[in-house]
N, C-alpha and C positions, 0 to 999 in steps of 0.2 A: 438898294431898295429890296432887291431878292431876297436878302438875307436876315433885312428885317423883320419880313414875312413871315418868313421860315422862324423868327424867333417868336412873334405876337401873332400868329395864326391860332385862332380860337375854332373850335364850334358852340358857336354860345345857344345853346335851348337857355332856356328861363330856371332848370332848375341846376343845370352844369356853373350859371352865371351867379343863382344863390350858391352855390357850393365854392366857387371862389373866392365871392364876395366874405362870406363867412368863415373860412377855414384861411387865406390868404388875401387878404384885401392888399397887401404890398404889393403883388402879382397887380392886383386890379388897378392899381394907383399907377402902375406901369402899362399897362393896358392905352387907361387914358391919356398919359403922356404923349404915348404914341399917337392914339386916335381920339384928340379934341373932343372931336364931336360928340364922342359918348359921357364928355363930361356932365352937360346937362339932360341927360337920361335917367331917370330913373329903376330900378331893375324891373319894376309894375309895367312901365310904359317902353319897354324894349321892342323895338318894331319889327315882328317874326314875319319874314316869308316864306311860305308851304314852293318848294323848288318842284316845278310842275312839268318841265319839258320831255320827260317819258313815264308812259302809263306804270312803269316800276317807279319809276321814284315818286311819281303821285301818291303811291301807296304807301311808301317808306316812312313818309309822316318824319323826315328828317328837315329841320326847320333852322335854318339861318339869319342870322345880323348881317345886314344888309352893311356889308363894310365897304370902304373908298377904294375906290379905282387904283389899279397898280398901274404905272408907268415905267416901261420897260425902251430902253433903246431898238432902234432898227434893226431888222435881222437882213445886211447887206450884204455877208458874204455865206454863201449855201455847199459845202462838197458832200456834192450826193458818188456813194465811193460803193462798185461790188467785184468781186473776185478777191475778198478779202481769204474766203474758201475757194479755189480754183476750181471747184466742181460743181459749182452753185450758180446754174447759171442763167435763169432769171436778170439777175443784177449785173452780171458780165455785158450780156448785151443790151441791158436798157442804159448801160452808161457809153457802151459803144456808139450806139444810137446820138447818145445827147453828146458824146465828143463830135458826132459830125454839125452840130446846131451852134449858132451863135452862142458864145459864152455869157452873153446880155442881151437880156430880151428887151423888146421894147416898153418905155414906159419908167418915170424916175425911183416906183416904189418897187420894181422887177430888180430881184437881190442879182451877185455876181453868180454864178453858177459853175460850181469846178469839179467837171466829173472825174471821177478819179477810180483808174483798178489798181485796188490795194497792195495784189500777190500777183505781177503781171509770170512771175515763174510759175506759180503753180496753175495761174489759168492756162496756160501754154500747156503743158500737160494732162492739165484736164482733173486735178486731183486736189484734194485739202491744202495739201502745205507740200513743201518741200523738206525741210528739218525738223519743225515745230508751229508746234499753232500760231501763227500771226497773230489770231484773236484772243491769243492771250499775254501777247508781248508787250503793252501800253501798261502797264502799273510804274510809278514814278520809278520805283528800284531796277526793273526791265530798261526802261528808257535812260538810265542812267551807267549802265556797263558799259566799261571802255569796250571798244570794238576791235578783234584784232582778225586776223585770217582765219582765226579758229571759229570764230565766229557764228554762232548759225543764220542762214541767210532770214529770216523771218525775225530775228531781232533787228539784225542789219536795216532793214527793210519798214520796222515799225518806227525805228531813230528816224531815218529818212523823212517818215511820214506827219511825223512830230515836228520835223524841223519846215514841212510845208503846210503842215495844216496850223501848227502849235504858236511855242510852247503850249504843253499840254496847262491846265489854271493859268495862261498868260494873258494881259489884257490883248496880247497879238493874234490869237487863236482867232480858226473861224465862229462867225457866229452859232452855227449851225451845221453837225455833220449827221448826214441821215445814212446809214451802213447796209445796205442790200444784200438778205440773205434768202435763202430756200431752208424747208426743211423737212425730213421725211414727216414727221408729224403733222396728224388732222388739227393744225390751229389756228386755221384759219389767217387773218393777218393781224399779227399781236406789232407794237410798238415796246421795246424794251429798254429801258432808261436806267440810272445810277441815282435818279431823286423820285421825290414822289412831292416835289412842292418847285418845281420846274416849269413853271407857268405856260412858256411857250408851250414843251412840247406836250403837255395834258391839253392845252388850248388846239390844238392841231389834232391831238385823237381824236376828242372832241368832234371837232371837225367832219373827220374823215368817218364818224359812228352815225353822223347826222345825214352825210351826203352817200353813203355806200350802204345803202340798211341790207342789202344783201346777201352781204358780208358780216362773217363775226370779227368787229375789231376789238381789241382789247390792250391794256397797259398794264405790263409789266414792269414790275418794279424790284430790283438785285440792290437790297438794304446793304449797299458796300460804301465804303468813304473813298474819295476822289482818290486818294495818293494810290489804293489801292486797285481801285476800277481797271479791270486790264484790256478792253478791248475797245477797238478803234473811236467809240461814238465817245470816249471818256476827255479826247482829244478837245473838244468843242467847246465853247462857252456853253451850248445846248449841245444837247445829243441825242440819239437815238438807234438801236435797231431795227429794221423793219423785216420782220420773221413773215415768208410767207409758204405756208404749204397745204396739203401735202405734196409733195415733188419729190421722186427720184434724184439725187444726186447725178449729173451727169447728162441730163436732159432738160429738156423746154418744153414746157405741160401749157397749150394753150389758153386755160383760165386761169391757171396761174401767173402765167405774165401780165393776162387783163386787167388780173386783182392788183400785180407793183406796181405798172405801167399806172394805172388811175390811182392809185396812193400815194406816187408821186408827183403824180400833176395836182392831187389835190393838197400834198405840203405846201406845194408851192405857190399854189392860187392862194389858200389858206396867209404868208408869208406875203404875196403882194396888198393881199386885203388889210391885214394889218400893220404896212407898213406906209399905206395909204391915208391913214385914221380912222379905221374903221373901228368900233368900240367892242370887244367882245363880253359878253355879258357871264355874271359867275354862275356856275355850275356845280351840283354836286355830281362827281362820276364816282364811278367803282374801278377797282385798281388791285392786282393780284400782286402782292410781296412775296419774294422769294423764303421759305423754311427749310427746307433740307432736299438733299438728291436719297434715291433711292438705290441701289445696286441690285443686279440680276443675284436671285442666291447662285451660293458655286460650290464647286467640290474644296473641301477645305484644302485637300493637297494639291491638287492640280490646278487652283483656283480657275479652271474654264464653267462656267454657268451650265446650270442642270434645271434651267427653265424658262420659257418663254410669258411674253406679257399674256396674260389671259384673253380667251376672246370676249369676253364682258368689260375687259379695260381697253381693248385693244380702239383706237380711231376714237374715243371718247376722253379727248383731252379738254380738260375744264368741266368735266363732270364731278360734282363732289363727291369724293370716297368717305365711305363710313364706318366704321368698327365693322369689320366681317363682311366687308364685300373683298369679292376675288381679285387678287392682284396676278398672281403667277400660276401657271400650268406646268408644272416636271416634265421632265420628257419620259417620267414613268409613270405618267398620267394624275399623278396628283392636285389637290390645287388649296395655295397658300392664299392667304386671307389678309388684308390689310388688320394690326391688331392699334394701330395707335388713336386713340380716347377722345382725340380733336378731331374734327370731318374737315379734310383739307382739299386742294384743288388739283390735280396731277396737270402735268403737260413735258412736252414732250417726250410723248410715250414712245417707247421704245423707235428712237432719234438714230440712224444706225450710225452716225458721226459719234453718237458718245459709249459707244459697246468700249471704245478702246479707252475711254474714261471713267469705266464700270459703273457707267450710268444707265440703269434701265428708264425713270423718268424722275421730275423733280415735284418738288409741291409745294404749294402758295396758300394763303391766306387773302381772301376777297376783304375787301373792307372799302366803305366811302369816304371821299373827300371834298371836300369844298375846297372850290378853286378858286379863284378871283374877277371879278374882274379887269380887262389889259385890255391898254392902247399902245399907239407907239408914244415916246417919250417925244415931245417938244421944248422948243425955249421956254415956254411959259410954264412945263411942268417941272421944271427944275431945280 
């Protein structure tokens, strides 16, 4: 059903639906195939609803074909997983926490729940990794090296992870792995996924945008293909990261934990609601795609960085940058300018986990989606 989404997912205004109908009507002949209903429609009498549930997108004047319910199977198995970073430790002890709780809550629609630390070495330590990034050991080719003594323990460790969460695309995999991270960046609590047509977990940001208005939540989305995808959430039939900071590496920021701790009870309330039959209704959200990392400039021979993020970017992650706004400050006082021609979205700014990845920050492309609406799959929808 997912994937036929993913391939007949329109946004039909009235003049995108003439521009099909007349440049491709084969397209539209497949359209209806798919979707009956719109057989007897005509493109005059296309029924638009103005999607009204925040005072922005009242404005946005972006208008939808009220398309048919998507039915998705139950989401029964849940591993909510952090020390995936051993220094990150937010997510260390909210899964310490939920290792001492029943692994099943009460109630038939309450999923299995497996908390799990990813990097039990390097949270022992206290520190990212031990050999190599874990969070970047799951690409199918990673998971796929024989293992031998030479091994690094964070490949070792991602196999392992694979073989209890996985196969990684197996119909055995968990339903659901939600990945608990910190990060020194001001961005508030973003959700980072490998699709951008992932019903559940847009239907879960969703969610958590409606019930936390406190907070900035946001979905991020890393335009990568599965085989590729390298970090733990890629494991899941769904998946997700849940990015929260700013925080210290190496410490517990008490709104910081308030903001996981209530993110994750509300995936989860979110997960028994819709596994209950509860209907959730479609949405357009907004959604940031990943375009390119940026690198600190450096001295071309000693390649060490000769600047810091500027204080006008500095804490302003998801602020759009525009031709000639300041990005870097020299440490000879100078200051470089953003020169590219697109206004793009920075985040995590100057992240001190990715100095050693010559990442100063990365940047995204905001753009809207229509999402569906999902229930849970039953006999009768099948």
């Amino acid at each position: 059903m997912v994937q036929s989404w993913r391939r007949a997912r329109l946004d039909v205004t009235v003049a995108s639906t003439r521009s099909m109908w007349s440049k491709n009507p084969a397209t539209w002949l497949k359209v209806i195939h798919r979707f009956p209903s719109l057989a007897s429609v005509s493109l005059q009498e296309l029924s638009m609803v103005t999607v009204a549930d925040q005072e922005e997108e009242r404005r946005s004047s972006h208008l939808i074909y009220k398309m048919e319910v998507v039915s998705l199977p139950a989401v029964s198995r849940v591993a909510i997983c952090g020390g995936t970073h051993g220094n990150e430790m937010t997510g260390v002890f909210l899964v310490k926490e939920l290792q001492k709780r029943k692994r099943k809550e009460e109630g038939a629609e309450a999923p299995d729940i497996l908390p799990v630390i990813s990097n039990p070495r390097a949270v022992q330590r206290c520190q990212r990794y031990i050999e190599t990034d874990l969070n970047r050991c799951f690409t199918t080719a990673t998971l796929s090296v024989p293992v031998s003594d030479g091994t690094p323990y964070e490949i070792q460790r991602a196999q392992e992870l694979n073989v209890f969460l996985g196969p990684k695309g197996s119909v055995k995999s968990v339903d659901l792995v939600c990945d608990l991270h910190n990060t020194t960046a001001n961005m508030g609590l973003c959700l980072i996924s490998y699709s951008e047509c992932d019903w559940i977990s847009l239907h879960i940001c969703r969610h958590l945008q409606k019930e936390m208005p406190s907070v900035p939540v946001r979905y991020i989305h890393y335009d990568v293909p599965l085989s590729e995808a390298y970090s733990l959430e890629s494991v899941g039939k769904h998946g997700f990261a849940m990015e929260v900071g700013p925080q210290p590496h190496g410490v517990v920021r008490a709104d910081v934990w308030g903001t996981m701790t209530e993110g994750v009870r509300l995936v989860l309330d979110w997960i028994k609601r819709f596994n209950s039959g509860v209907q959730f209704d479609d949405k357009v959200m907004e959604i940031y795609t990943l375009v390119k990392t940026i690198d600190y400039p450096r001295d071309p021979e000693t390649q060490m960085i000769t600047a810091t993020i500027h204080p006008q970017l500095q804490d302003h992650d998801f602020c759009l940058l525009h031709q000639g706004d300041p990005l870097f400050l020299t440490f000879s006082g100078n200051t470089e300018y953003y020169r590219g021609e697109e206004p793009l979205y920075p985040f995590f700014v100057n992240e001190s986990a990715y100095y050693e990845k010559g990442i100063a920050f990365l940047l995204a492309r905001k753009k809207k989606v229509n999402i569906p609406s999902v229930r849970v799959m039953t006999r009768e929808s099948v």
